[in-house]
KOLKOL-304031 format. One record per residue: z negated, x, y of N, C-alpha, C, O, CB in turn. Coordinates in steps of 0.1 Angstrom, whole numbers, padded with zeros to 4 digits, always signed. Glycine has a CB too. Layout:
! KOLKOL-304031
ZXYZXYZXYZXYZXY/...
! end
This chain:
! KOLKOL-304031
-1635-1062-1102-1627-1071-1109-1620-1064-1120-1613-1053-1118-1617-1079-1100/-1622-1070-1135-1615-1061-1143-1600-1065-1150-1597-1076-1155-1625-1057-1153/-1594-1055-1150-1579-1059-1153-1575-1068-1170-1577-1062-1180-1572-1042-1152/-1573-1076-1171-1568-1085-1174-1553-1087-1184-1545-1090-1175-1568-1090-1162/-1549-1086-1192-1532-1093-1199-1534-1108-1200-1523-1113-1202-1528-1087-1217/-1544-1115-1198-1545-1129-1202-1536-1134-1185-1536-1128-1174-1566-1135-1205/-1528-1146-1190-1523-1152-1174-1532-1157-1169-1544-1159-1174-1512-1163-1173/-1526-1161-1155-1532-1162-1141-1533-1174-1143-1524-1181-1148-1524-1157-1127/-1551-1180-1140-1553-1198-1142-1550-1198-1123-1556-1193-1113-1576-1207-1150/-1537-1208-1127-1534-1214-1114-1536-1231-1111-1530-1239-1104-1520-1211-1111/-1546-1231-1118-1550-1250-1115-1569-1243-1107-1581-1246-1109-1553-1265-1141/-1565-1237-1102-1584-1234-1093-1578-1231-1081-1569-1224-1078-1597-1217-1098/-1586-1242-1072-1589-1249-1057-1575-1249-1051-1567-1257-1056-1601-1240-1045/-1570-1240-1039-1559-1244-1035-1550-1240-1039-1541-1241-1031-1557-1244-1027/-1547-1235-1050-1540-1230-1055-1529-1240-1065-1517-1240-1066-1547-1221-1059/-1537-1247-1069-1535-1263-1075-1520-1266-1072-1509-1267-1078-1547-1275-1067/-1525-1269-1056-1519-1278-1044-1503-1268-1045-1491-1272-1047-1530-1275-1025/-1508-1257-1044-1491-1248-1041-1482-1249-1056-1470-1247-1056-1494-1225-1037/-1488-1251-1064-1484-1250-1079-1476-1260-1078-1464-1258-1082-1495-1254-1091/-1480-1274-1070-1479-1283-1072-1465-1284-1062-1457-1293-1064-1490-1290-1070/-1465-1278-1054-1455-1280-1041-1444-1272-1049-1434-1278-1048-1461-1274-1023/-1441-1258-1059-1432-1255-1060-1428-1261-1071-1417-1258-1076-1430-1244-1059/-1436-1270-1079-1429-1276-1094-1419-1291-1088-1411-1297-1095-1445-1283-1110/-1422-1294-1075-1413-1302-1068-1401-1295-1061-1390-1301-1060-1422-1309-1058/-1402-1281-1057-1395-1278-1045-1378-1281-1054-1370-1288-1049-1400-1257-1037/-1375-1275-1068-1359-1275-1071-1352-1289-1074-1340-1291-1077-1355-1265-1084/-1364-1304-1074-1364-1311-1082-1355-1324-1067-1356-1336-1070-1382-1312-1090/-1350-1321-1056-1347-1326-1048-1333-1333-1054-1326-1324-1058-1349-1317-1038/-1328-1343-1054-1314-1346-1063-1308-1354-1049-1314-1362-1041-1316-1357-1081/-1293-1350-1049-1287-1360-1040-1272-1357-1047-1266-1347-1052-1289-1357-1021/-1270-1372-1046-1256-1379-1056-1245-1383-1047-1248-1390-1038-1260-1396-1065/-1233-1379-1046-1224-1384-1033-1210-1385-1048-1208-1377-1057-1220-1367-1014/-1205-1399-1045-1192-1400-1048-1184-1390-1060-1188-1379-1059-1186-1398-1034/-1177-1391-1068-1168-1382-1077-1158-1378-1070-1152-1367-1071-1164-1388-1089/-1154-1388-1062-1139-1393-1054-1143-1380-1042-1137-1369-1044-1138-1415-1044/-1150-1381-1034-1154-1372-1021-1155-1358-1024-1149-1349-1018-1167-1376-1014/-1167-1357-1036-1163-1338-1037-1152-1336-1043-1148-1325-1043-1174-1328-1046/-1146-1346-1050-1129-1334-1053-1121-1331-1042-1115-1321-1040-1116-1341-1065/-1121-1348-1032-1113-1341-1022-1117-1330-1017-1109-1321-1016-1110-1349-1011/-1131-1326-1012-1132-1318-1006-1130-1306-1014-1122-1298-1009-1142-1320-1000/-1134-1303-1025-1135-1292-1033-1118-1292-1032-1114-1281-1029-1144-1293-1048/-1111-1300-1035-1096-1297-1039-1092-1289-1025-1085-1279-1025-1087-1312-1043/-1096-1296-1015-1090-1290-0999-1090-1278-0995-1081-1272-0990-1096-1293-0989/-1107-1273-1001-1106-1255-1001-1099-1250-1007-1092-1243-1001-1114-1248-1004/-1098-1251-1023-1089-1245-1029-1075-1246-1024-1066-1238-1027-1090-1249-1042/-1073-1255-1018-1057-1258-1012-1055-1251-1005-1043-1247-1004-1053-1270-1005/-1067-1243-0995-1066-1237-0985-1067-1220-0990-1067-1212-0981-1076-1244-0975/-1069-1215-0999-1070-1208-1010-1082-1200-1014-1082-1189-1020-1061-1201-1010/-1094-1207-1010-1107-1206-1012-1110-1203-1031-1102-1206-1040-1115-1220-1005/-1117-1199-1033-1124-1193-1045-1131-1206-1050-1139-1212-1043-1135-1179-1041/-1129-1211-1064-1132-1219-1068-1154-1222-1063-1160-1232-1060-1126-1215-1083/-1158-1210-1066-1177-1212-1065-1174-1216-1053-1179-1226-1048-1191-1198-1067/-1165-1208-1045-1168-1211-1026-1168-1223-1024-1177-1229-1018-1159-1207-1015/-1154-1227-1031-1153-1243-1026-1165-1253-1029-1169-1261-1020-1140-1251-1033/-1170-1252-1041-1180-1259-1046-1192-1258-1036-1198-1269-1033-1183-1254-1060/-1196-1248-1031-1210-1240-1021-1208-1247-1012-1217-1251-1005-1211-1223-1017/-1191-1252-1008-1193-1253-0989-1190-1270-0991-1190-1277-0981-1177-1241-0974/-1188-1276-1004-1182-1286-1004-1198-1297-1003-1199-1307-0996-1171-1286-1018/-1209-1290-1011-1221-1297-1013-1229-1294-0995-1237-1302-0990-1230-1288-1029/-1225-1281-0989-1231-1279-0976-1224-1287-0971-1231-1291-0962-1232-1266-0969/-1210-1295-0969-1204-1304-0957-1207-1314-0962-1210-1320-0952-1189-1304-0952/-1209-1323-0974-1216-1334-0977-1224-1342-0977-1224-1354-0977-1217-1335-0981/-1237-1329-0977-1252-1329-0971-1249-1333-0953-1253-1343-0946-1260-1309-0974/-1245-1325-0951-1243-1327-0933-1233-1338-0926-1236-1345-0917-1238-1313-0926/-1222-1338-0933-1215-1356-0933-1225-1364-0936-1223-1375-0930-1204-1361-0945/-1236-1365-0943-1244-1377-0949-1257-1376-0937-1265-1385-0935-1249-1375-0967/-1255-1362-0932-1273-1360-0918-1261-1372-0908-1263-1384-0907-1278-1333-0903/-1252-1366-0904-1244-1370-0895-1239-1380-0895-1233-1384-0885-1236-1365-0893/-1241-1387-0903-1233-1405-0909-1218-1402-0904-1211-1409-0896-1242-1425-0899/-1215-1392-0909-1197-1390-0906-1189-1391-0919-1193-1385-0929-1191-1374-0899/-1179-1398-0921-1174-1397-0931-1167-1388-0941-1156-1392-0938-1171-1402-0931/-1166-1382-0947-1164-1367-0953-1148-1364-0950-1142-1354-0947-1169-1365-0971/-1143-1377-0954-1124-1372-0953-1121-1375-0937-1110-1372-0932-1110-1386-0965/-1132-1380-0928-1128-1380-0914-1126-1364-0908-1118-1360-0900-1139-1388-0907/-1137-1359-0917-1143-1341-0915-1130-1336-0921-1122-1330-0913-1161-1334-0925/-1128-1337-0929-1112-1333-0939-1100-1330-0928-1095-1320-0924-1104-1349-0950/-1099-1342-0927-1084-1349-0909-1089-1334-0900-1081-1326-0896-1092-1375-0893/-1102-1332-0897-1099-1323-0880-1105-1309-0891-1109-1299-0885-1115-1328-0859/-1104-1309-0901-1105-1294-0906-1090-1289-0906-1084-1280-0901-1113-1294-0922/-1086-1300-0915-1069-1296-0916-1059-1295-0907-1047-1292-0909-1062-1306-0922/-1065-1296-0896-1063-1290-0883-1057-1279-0875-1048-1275-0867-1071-1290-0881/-1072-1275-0883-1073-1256-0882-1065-1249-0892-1060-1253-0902-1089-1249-0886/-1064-1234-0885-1058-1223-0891-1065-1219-0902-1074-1226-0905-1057-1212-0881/-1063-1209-0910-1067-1201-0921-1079-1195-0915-1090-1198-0919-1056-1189-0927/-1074-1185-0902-1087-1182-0895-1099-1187-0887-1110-1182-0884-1085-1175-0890/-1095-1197-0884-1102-1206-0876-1111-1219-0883-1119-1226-0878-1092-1211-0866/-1105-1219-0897-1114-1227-0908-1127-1214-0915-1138-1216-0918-1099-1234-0923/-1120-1203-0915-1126-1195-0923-1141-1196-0911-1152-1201-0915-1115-1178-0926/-1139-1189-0895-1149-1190-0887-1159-1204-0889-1171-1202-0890-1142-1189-0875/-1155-1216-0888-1162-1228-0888-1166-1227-0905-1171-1238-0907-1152-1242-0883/-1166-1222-0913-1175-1225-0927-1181-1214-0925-1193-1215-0926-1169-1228-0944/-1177-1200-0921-1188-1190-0920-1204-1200-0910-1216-1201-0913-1179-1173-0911/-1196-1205-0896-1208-1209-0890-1216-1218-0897-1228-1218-0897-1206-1214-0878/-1208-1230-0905-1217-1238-0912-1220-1234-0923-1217-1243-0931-1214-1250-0914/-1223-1225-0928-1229-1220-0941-1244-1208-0934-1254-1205-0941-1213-1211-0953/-1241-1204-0921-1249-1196-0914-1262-1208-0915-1272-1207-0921-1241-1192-0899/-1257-1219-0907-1268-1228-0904-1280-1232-0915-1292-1233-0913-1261-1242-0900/-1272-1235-0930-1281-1235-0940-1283-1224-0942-1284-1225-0955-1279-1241-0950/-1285-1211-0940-1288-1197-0946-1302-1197-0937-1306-1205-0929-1275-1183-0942/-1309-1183-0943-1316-1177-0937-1312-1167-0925-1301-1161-0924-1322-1173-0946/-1324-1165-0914-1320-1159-0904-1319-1144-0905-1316-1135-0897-1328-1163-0895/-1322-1144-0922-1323-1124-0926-1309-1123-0934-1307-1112-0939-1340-1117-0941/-1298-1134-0936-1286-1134-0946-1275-1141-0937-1269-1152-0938-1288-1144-0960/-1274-1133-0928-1260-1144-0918-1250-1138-0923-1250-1127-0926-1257-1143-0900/-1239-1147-0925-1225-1141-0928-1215-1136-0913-1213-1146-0905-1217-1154-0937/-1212-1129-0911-1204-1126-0904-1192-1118-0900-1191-1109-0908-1209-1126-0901/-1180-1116-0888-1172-1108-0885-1174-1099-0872-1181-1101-0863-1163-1113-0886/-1166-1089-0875-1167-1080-0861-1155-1083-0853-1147-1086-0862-1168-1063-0864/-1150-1084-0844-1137-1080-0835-1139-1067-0832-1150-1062-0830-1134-1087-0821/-1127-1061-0833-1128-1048-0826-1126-1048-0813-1120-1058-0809-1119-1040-0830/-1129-1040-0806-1126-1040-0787-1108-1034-0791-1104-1027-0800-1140-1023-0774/-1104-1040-0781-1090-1035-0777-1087-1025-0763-1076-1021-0760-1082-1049-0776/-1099-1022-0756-1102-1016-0750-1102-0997-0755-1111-0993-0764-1111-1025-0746/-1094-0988-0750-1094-0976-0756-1102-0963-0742-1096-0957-0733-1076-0974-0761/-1117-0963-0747-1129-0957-0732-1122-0942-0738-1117-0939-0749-1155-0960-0733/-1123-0937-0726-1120-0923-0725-1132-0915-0736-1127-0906-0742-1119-0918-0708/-1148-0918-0739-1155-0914-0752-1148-0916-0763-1151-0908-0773-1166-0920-0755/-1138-0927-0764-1134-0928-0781-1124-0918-0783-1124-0912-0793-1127-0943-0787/-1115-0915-0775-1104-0908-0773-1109-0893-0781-1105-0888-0792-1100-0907-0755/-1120-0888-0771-1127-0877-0779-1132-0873-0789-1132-0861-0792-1132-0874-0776/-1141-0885-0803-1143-0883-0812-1135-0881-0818-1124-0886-0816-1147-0889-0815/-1135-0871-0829-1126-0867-0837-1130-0871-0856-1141-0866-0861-1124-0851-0831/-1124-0878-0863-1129-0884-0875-1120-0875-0887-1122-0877-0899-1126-0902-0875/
! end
């Protein structure tokens, strides 16, 4: 086979088909309310989230209020609930769920436990 600068013809056999599947894949549109993402977007920022964040977690709890037929300011009521840290945990897990299984977000606890090995390292 000899090397080539001319582009790749991607309209031959199945290839067609995949062409075809990614000129659809970004083209997915879903419309929710003006009213619903500000509350929500306004809520994170209330809670002192980073403007892109709020926006990222506001379209991921809307999507899943709308799987769930729950209503989004019902989700609002038992978020507002929660602590700083305990809101922070529940959007790390729901943002986990839409992620990939190679991009988890996550935290460590430290052990509060002090083993007679740690005692000995010396840093």
């Amino acid at each position: 086979m000899a090397s080539s600068n001319l582009p790749i013809d991607l309209n031959i056999g199945s290839s067609a088909s995949l062409k075809q599947f990614f000129d659809r894949f970004y083209n997915h549109q879903v419309t929710f309310p003006a009213a619903q993402i500000d509350a929500v977007t306004g809520f994170f920022l209330k809670k002192g989230f980073d403007e892109s964040s709020s926006k990222s977690i506001t379209i991921i709890l809307l999507n899943q209020a709308k799987i769930d037929n729950v209503s989004v300011f019902q989700l609002i009521d038992s978020l507002n609930k929660l602590t700083s840290i305990q809101l922070s945990q529940v959007v790390g897990q729901v943002i986990n769920a839409y992620r990939e299984n190679t991009s988890l977000l996550g935290y460590r606890i430290a052990p509060l436990v002090d083993t007679y090995e740690t005692r000995n390292i010396l840093v």
